[in-house]
Structures are given as structure tokens and as C-alpha cells.
C-alpha positions, -999 to +999 in steps of 0.1 A: +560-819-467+573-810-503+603-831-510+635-814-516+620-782-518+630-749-497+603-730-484+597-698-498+585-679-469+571-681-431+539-676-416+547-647-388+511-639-376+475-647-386+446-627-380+420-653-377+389-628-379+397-614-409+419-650-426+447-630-427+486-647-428+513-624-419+541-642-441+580-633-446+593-644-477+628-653-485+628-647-519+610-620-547+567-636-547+544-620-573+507-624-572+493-654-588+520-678-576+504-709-559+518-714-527+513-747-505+509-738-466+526-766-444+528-771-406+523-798-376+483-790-383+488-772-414+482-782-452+468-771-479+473-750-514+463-719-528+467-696-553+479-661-542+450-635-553+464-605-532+491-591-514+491-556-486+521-544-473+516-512-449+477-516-457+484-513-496+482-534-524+512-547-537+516-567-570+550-587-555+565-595-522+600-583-519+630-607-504+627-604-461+596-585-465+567-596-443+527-589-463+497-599-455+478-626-476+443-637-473+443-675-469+419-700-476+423-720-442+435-711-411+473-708-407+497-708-378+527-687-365+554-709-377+543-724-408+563-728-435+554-720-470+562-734-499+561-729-539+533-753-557+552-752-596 
């Protein structure tokens, strides 16, 4: 786990067909920022390469809103993620 660091956001759902993280942030996230995905089974980093809210594309991820993000690995309800600077 990232020391003294806040996580950004929270894995809410994942759509393991399609690798698809439903994640709530708690902050403004554009595309491009590399996030780190952390959890009891959960760890790894990635880059953010796209964002859909309401089945568009969106270029950031607004405070309390909840996007979907295609991840790299699976994911699971509950995970925290974090900002990689």
C-alpha cells in the first residue's frame, strides 16, 4: 500500500468479461494519469488510456463521479485506487 498517500478513488463494480472497473473518484482524474490499483488480492499499475461515463467517452472524471475504465488485471468491488506521481 502507497505510504502516506490518500486514495484517489474506489473500485465500485468490475465487469470481468469485458475488464471493465466501475471506479468513484474523490477528486477531478483526467486521462493519462497513472493510477496504482490496491486491495487484499489486488496490485498493480496502469496508465489510464480511457474513461465512459453514461456509455461515452470522457476526457476527465469529475469529483463523486463513478466511470468505467478498462483495466489491465482484474479488480475487485472495494479496491482502493491510488495516484502513481
Amino acid at each position: 500500500m502507497p505510504e502516506n498517500n490518500q486514495p484517489i478513488g474506489e473500485v465500485t463494480h468490475y465487469y470481468n468479461k469485458i475488464g471493465v472497473a466501475i471506479v468513484k473518484f474523490f477528486k477531478t482524474v483526467p486521462v493519462g494519469t497513472r493510477v496504482r490499483f490496491h486491495g487484499a488480492a489486488t496490485d498493480f499499475e496502469q496508465t489510464i488510456s480511457s474513461m465512459q461515463f453514461d456509455h461515452k467517452e470522457i476526457s476527465e472524471a469529475k469529483k463523486n463521479q463513478e466511470v468505467g475504465i478498462k483495466v489491465d488485471s482484474k479488480v475487485r468491488e472495494g479496491d482502493k485506487v491510488y495516484e502513481v506521481k
